[in-house]
N, C-alpha and C positions, 0 to 999 in steps of 0.2 A: 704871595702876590695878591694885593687888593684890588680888587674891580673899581671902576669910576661908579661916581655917583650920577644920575639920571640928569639929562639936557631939559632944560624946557625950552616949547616951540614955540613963538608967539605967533599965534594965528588967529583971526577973527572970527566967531560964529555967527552965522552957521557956517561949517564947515567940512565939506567932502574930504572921502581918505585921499585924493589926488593931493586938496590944498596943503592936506595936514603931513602929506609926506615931498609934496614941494617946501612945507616948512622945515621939517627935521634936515632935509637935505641942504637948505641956503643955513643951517646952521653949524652941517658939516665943513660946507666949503668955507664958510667962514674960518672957522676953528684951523683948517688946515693953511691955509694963506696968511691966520696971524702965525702959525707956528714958521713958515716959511723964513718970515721979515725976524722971528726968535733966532733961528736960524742962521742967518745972514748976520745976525750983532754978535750972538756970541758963540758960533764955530764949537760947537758942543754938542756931541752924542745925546745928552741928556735933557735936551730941549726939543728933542722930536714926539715924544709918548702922546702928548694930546691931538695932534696930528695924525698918529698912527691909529689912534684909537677912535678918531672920527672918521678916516678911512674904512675901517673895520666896521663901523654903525651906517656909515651909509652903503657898502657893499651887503651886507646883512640885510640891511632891510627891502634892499630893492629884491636881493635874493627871495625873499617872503614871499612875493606874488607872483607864483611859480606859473600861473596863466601865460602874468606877461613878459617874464621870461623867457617862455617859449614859441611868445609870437612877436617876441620884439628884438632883434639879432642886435641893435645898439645896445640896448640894456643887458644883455650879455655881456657886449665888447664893452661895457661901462666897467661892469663887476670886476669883470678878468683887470683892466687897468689899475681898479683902487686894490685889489689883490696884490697885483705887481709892486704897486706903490708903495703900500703897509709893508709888506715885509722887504723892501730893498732897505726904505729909510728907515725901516727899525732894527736892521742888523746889528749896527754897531752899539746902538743901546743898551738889547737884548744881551751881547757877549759881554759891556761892562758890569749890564748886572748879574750875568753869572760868576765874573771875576770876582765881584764882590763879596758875594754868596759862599764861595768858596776859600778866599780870607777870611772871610769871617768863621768857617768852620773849620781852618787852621788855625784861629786865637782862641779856641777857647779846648785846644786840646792840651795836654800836661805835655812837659818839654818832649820828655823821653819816647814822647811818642810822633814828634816829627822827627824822623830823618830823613837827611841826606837836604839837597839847597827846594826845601818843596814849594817856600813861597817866592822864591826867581825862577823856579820852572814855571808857575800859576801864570806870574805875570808877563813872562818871555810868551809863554802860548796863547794868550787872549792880548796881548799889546799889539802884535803886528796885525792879528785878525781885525781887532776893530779897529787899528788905523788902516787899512784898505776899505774895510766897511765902510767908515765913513768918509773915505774919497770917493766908496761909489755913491753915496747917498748925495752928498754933494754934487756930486754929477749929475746924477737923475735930478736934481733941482733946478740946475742949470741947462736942461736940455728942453727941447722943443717939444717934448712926450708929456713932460709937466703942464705946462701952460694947455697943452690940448686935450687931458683928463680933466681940468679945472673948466676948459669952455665946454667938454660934455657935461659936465655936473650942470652946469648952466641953464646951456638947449634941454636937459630933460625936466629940469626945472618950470621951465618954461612953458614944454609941454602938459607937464602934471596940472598945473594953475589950469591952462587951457583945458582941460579935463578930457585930452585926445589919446591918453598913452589906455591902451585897448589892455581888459584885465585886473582894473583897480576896483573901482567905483561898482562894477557890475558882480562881486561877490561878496556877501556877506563878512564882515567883520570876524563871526564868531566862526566862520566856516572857514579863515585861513587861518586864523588861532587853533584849530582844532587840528591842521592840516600839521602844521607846527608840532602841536603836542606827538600829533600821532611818529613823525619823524624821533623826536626824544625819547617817548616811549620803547621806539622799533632801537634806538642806538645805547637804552637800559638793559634792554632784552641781549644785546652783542655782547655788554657787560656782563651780564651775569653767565651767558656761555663762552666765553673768552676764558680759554686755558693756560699756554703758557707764558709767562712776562711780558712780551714784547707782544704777544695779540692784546694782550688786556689793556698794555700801556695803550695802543692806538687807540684802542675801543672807549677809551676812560676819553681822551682827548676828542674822538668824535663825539663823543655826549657832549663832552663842556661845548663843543662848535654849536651842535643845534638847540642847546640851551640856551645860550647867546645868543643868535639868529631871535628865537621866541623872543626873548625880554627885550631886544633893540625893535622887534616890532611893535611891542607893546607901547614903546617908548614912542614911537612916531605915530600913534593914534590914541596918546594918553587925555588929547581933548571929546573923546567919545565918551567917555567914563572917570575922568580923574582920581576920586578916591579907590574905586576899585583896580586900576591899572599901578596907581603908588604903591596899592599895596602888593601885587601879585609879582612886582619888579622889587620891591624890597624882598622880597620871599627867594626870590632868583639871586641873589646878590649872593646870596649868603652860601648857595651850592656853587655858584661863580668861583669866589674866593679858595671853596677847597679842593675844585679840579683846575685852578692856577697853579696853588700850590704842588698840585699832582706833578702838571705840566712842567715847572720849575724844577722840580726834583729828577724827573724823567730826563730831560736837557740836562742839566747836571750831571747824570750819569753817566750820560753819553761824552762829556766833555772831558769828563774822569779815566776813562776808559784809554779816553787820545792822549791825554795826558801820561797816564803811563807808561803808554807802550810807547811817548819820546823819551821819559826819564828813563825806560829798561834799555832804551835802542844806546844812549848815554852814561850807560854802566853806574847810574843813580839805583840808591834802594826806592822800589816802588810800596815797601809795610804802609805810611802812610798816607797813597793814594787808596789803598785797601780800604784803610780806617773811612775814609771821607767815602768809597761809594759805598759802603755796609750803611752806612749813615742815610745818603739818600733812596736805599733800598728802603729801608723801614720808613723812610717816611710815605714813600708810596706806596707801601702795603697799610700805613697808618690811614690816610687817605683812604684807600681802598676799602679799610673796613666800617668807615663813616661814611661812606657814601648811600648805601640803602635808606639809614636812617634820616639823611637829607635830604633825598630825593624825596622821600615821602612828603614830607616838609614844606621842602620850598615851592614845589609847583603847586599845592594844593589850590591859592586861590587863584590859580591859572587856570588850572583844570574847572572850576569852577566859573570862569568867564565863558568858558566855551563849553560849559554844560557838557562836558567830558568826563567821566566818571569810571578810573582803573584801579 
């Protein structure tokens, strides 16, 4: 699972963190509203991700200024929406590209070792899922909740410009970057004492979230600093990329598991659903044992912007 590559804001200097995150934000809505009209022509799961993932940068980043979060009960009720939003309309994308994922690690096994109908069971159990998924996502597009998350993205917009939303402008840049690390740090620390499979898998998963959060913040005040934010965001990409794939694997699992236990309830052999979660096992233990090494890595010139030193 590869991570997007970095937005640019276009905003004029000089320029306060309110203008520069009223930018990244009229970049989101943008990005979400062409994918809408994407949407609307060609009636395809696989035309929401840029959408989804602008949702995701602008809930992230307001997230970041935990001030005004907790003095601003819209900016709350903003986040919680683009939350709602991301993951309704990514549902059925999400399960075509697990169908995928798991096709594909049924073609490249030797005959003898699928048995029983396992690529009509694959697709019997992710076909009906993501076609409801995506009658709800289409729903949610066509309902009145849409349009009124797109005119609060708007009004806070508007605010931000105005420089009245209480919490931005009056703390130090390097002091909510640090505020950030210190979150990724504290969700390293859950890692490395995280025991049995399923704590460690959530625990992997919350680090990639507040890893995120950091680099999408980084990204909407990339005009403070640009060479140095390019690069402490290319750094972050690259830890991105291998608790996606963590993530990926983990979802897999779990899909694997469902799957089974219809093919056992169906007097199908379940050997090779076996085969397929051993397979996403090791990769999230493969995962798992490159992550220290990366993490050292990729935050370093993060840490370095915020004069953080662990």
């Amino acid at each position: 699972m590869k991570t997007e590559s970095p937005l640019t804001v276009d905003v004029r200097e000089p320029a306060s963190v309110s203008t520069l995150l009223a930018g990244y934000l009229h970049t989101q809505r943008e990005t979400i509203l062409d994918g809408q009209i994407t949407v609307e022509a060609h009636d395809d799961p696989d035309s929401v991700p840029a959408m989804v993932i602008a949702a995701r940068r602008a809930r992230s980043v307001l997230s970041a200024h935990r001030r005004t979060v907790h003095a601003e009960p819209e900016v709350r009720r903003l986040i919680e929406e683009l939350r709602w939003f991301g993951i309704s309309v990514g549902a059925a994308h999400e399960l075509r590209t697990q169908s995928a994922r798991l096709h594909a690690a049924v073609d490249v096994l030797r005959p003898r070792y699928v048995r029983g109908p396992v690529r009509a069971r694959i697709s019997e159990y992710f076909g009906e899922r993501t076609r409801l998924a995506w009658m709800a996502a289409c729903d949610l597009l066509g309902s009145a909740r849409f349009p009124a998350m797109i005119e609060d993205l708007m009004a806070e917009e508007r605010l931000l410009c105005g420089g009245v939303v209480a919490g931005i402008d009056d703390v130090d840049n390097t002091v909510v970057l640090g505020a950030l690390l210190d979150r990724v740090r504290s969700r390293m620390r859950a890692v490395d004492s995280a025991g049995e499979e399923d704590a460690r898998d959530a625990a992997i998963h919350a680090l990639r979230k507040a890893i995120r959060r950091t680099r999408y913040y980084l990204e909407s005040v990339r005009n403070l600093a640009p060479a140095r934010t390019a690069q402490a965001c290319g750094g972050m990409t690259a830890i991105q990329d291998l608790l996606g794939e963590h993530q990926d694997a983990v979802v897999a699992k779990h899909h694997l598991i469902q799957i089974a236990r219809e093919a056992e309830n169906a007097d199908e052999p379940t050997f090779t659903y076996g085969l397929l979660l051993q397979r996403e096992i090791d990769r999230t233990e493969q995962c798992s044992a490159d992550l220290p090494s990366a993490y050292w890595r990729s935050l370093r010139d993060a840490r370095v912007m915020a004069d953080v030193h662990a």
